[in-house]
C-alpha positions in Angstrom: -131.7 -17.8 -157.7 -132.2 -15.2 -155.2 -131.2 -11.6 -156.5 -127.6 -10.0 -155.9 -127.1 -7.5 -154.2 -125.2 -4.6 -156.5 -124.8 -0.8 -156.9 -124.0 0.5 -160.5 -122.6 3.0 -162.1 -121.3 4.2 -165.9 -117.8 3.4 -164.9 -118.2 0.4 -162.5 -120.1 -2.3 -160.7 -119.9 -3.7 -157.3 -121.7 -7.2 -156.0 -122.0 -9.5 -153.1 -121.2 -12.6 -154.3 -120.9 -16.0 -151.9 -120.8 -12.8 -148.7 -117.5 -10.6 -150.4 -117.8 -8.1 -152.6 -116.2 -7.7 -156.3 -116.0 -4.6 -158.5 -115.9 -4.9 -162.0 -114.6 -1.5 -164.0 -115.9 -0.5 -167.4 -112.8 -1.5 -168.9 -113.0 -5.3 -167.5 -114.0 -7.3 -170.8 -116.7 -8.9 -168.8 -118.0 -5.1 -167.6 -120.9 -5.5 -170.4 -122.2 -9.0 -170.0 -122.6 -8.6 -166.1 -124.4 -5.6 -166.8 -126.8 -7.1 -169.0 -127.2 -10.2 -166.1 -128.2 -7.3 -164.0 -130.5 -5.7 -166.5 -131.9 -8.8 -167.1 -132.3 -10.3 -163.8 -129.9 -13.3 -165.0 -128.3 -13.8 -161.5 -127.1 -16.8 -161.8 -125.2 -15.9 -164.6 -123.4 -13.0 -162.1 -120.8 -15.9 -160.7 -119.2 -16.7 -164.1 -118.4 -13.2 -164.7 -116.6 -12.2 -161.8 -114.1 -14.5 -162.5 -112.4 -13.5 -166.2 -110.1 -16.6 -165.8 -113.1 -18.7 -166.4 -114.3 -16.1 -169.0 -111.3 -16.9 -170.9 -111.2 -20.5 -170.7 -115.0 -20.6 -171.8 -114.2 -18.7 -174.8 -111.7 -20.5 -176.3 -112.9 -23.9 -175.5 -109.7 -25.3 -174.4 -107.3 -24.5 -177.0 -106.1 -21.7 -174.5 -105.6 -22.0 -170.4 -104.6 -19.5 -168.2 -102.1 -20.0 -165.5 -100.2 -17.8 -163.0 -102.2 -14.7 -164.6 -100.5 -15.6 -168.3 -102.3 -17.3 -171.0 -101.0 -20.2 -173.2 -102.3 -21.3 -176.3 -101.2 -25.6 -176.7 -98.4 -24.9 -174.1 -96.8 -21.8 -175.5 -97.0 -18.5 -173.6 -98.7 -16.0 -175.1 -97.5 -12.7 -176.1 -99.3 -9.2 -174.6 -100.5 -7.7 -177.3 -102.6 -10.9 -178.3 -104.1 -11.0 -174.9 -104.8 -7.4 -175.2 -106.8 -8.7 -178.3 -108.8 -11.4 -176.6 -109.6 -9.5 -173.5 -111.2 -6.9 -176.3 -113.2 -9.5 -177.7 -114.2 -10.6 -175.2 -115.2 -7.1 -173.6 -117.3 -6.3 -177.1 -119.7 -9.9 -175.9 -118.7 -12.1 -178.9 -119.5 -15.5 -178.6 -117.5 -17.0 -181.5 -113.8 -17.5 -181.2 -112.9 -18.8 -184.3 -111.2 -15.1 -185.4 -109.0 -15.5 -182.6 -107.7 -18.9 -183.0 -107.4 -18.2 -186.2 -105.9 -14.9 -185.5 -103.2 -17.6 -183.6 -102.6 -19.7 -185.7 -102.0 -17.5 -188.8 -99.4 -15.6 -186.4 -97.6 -19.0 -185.8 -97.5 -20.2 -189.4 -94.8 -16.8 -190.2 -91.3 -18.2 -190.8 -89.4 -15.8 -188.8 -89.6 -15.2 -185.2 -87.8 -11.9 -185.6 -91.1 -11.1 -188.1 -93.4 -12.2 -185.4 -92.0 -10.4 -182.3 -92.0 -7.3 -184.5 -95.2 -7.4 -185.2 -96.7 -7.5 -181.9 -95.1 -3.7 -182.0 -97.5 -2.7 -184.7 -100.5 -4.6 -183.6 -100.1 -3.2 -180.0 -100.5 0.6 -181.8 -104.7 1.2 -180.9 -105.0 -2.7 -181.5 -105.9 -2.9 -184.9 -109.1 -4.9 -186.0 -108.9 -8.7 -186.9 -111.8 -10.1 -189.3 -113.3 -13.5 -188.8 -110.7 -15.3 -190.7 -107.9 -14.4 -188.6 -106.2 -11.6 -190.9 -105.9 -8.1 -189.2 -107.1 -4.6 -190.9 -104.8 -2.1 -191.5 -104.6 1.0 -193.8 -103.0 2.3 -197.2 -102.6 5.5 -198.5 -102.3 6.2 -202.7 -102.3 8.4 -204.7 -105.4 9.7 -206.2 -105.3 7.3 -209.7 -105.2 4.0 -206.9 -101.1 3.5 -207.7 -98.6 3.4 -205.0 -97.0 6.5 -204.4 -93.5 4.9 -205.2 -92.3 1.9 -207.2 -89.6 -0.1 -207.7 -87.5 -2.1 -210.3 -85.9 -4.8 -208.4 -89.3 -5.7 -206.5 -90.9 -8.9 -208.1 -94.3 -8.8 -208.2 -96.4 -12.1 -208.3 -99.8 -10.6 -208.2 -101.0 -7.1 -208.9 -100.8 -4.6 -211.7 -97.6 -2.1 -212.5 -97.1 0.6 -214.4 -93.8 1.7 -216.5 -92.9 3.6 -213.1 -93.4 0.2 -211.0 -95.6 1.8 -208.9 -98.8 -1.1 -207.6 -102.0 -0.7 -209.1 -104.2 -0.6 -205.5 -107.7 -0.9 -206.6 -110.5 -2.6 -204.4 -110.7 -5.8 -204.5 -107.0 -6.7 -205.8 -104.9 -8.4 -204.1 -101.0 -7.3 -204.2 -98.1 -9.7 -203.1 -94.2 -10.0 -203.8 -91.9 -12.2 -203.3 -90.8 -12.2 -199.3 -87.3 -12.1 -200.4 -88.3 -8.5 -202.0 -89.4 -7.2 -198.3 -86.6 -5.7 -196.4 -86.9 -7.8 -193.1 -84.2 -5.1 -191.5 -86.1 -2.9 -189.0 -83.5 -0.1 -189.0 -83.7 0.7 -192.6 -86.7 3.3 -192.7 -87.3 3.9 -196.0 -87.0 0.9 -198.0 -88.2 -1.9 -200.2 -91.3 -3.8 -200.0 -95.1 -3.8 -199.4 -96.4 -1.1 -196.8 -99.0 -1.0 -194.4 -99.9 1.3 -192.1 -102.1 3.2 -189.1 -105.0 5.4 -190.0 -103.1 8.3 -188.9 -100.0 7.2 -191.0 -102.2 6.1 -193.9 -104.4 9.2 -193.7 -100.5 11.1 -193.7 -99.9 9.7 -197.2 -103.1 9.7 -198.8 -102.6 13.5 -197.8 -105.8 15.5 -199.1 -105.6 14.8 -203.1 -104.6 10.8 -202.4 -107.2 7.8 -201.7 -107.5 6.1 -198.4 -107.7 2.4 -198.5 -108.7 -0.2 -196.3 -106.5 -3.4 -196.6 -106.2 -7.3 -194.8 -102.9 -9.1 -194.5 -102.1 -12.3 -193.0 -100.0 -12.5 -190.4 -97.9 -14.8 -192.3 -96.8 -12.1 -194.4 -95.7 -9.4 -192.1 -91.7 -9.4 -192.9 -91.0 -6.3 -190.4 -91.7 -3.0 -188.1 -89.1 0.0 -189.0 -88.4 1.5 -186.3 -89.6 5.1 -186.7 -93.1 6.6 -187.2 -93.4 5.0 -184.0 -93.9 1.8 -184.8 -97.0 2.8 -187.1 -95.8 1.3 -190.4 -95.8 -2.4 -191.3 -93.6 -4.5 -194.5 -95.7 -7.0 -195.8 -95.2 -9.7 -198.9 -99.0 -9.8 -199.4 -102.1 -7.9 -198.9 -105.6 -7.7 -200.1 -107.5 -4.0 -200.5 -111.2 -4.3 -198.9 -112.4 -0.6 -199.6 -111.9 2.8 -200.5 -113.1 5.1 -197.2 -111.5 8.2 -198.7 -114.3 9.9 -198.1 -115.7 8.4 -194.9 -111.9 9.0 -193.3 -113.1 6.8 -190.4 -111.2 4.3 -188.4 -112.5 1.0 -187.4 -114.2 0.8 -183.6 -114.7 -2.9 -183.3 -112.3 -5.9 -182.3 -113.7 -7.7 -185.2 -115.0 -7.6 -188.8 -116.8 -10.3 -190.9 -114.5 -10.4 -194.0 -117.4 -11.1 -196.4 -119.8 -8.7 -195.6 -119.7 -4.8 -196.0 -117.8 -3.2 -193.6 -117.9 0.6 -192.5 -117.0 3.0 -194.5 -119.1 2.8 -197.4 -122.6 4.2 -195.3 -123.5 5.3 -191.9 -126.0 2.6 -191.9 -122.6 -0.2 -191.3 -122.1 2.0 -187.9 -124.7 -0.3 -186.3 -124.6 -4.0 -185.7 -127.2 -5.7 -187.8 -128.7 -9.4 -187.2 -125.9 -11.0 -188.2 -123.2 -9.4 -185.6 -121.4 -12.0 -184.2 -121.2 -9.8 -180.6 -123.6 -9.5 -178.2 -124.0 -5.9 -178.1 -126.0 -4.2 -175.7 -126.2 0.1 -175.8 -127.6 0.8 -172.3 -130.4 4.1 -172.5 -132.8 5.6 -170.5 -135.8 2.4 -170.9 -132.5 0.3 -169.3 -132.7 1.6 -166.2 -136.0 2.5 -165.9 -136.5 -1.3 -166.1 -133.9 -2.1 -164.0 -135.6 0.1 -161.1 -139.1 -1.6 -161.7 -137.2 -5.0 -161.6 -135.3 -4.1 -158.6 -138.4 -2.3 -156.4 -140.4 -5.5 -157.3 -137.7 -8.2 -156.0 -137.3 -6.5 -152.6 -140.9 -5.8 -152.5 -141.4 -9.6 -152.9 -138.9 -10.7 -150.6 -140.4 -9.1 -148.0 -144.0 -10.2 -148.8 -145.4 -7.6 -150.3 -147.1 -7.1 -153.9 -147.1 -4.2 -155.0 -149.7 -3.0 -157.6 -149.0 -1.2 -160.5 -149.9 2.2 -159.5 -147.3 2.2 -156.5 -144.8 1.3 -158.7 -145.6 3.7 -161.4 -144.9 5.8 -157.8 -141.7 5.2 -157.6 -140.3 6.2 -161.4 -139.9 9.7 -160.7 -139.7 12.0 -163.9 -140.1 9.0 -165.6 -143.8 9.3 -168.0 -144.7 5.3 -168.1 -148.6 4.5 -167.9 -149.5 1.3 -165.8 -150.4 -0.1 -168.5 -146.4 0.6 -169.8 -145.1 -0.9 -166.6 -147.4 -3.8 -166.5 -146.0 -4.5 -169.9 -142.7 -4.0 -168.9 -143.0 -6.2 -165.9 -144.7 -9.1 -168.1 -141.7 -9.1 -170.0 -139.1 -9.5 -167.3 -141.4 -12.8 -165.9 -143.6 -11.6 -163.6 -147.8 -12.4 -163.2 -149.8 -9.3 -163.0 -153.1 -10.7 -161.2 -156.0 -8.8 -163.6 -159.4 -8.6 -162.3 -163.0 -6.7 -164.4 -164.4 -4.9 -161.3 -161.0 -3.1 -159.9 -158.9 -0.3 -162.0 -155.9 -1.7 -163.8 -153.6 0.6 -161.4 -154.7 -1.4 -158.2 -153.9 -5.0 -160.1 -150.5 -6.7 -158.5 -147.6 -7.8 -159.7 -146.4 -11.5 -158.5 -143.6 -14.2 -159.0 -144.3 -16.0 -162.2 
């Protein structure tokens, strides 16, 4: 496909596609992968990424459409905050959207729509993290021995350990659940009975400095209710699972989504990074990007108006920039062009064709 005509910038990118032109902003959820086109001279990709309606719809496979600018998942409408939580995934380049669906469906299995419309509240505070099995990551602060900070006789506890106080044994790995009937479901009574999830910054409140700072999964079946103060940052739950301890770390999750059996971050710098197994596409843009991207770029319009240039002329053209021919010949092998090599002529005078 002939190349696209495009300027770029950190915050924004503008094409000619089919003779108009389309920016795309940073915060556009397709903003990455038509960068990466670009990088990667994948123009015929550029199409299908100026048009986020089709981005969508690809995604999901069909389980969701989009009409009249609202999504629907099997008919029914679908509320903000969940868009707000595909357009993220999508945005981070994943390919898989199984956490989503399952994210969904989870939310559709809770008994009570009061539960449900309440929830979207707490979800929409810095859109909490999901993990591949649908259940969203929140936060739980403890005191320092790993027992809730308060307890209560009346609650019934089906799993998890109590003391003679009735306070919740919270160490990693248990998993802590009452009877739903034990959760206040009234969103005007503050300070009351049942499981509680928060925030970071209203977790990190009541793990205070002496306290331990827990990460924690619930299903969105279990949400029972939002109070209504600490701005919406607390959560009642009948059932959660605790995934780490990050006391120490005191960092909140960055990504849209987290593979529930594998380590997440928190326990070592070294989780910061996406490994082999990342389910996104991920794609940190330095200086080598765009000094390929001008290489690729001088090369195209060189060859669309006959010309091919040699190495040395456009070694030339990266100003500042310290690449050997025999850098940008590799560089230029890479992105699928023919570098025409010859014995008796210096390697800075060889050209650089269409492959």
């Amino acid at each position: 496909m002939n190349k696209v005509a495009y300027t770029m910038t950190e915050e924004s990118i503008t094409c000619i596609w089919d003779g108009k032109p389309y920016s795309v902003r940073k915060d556009n959820a397709n903003f990455a992968l038509l960068r990466k086109a670009l990088f990667d001279g994948e123009y015929d990709k550029v199409g299908e990424y100026l048009d986020i309606k089709k981005s969508v719809e690809d995604f999901v496979d069909g389980e969701v459409e989009v009409k009249d600018e609202q999504v629907y998942y099997h008919g029914n409408r679908v509320h903000g905050v969940v868009v707000d939580k595909l357009l993220e995934m999508l945005r981070a380049g994943l390919k898989d959207s199984t956490p989503f669906t399952s994210y969904i469906k989870n939310l559709m299995k809770n008994p009570s729509s009061n539960s449900v419309e309440e929830l979207f509240t707490f979800l929409g505070y810095k859109q909490l993290p999901i993990d591949d099995e649908g259940f969203v990551l929140g936060y739980k602060g403890v005191q320092k021995d790993f027992y809730s900070s308060t307890g209560n006789a009346d609650t019934i506890v089906l799993q998890g350990t109590t003391n003679e106080r009735h306070q919740i044994f919270n160490g990693v790995g248990e998993t802590i659940e009452v009877q739903r009937r034990c959760v206040d479901d009234n969103k005007d009574r503050h300070c009351s009975h049942g499981l509680h999830i928060g925030s970071y910054d209203y977790a990190e409140g009541w793990a205070g400095s002496d306290g331990k700072l827990l990460l924690v999964r619930f299903n969105p079946e279990d949400a029972v209710s939002v109070p209504t103060d600490c701005q919406y940052q607390k959560l009642r739950v009948s059932k959660y699972e605790v995934i780490a301890d990050i006391t120490d770390t005191r960092q909140e999750l960055t990504k849209a989504v987290y593979k529930y059996n594998q380590p997440i971050y928190g326990s070592s710098d070294e989780d910061e990074s996406c490994d082999e197994d990342c389910p996104c596409d991920c794609h940190e843009v330095d200086d080598s990007d765009f000094d390929n991207l001008a290489i690729r770029n001088y090369i195209e319009n060189k060859h669309e108006d006959g010309v091919y240039p040699s190495l040395k002329q456009i070694q030339s053209r990266m100003k500042g920039s310290s690449l050997t021919c025999a850098d940008i010949m590799e560089i230029v092998e890479d992105q699928g062009f023919y570098v025409e090599t010859y014995e008796d002529i210096p390697q800075s005078q060889w050209q650089v064709y269409p492959n």
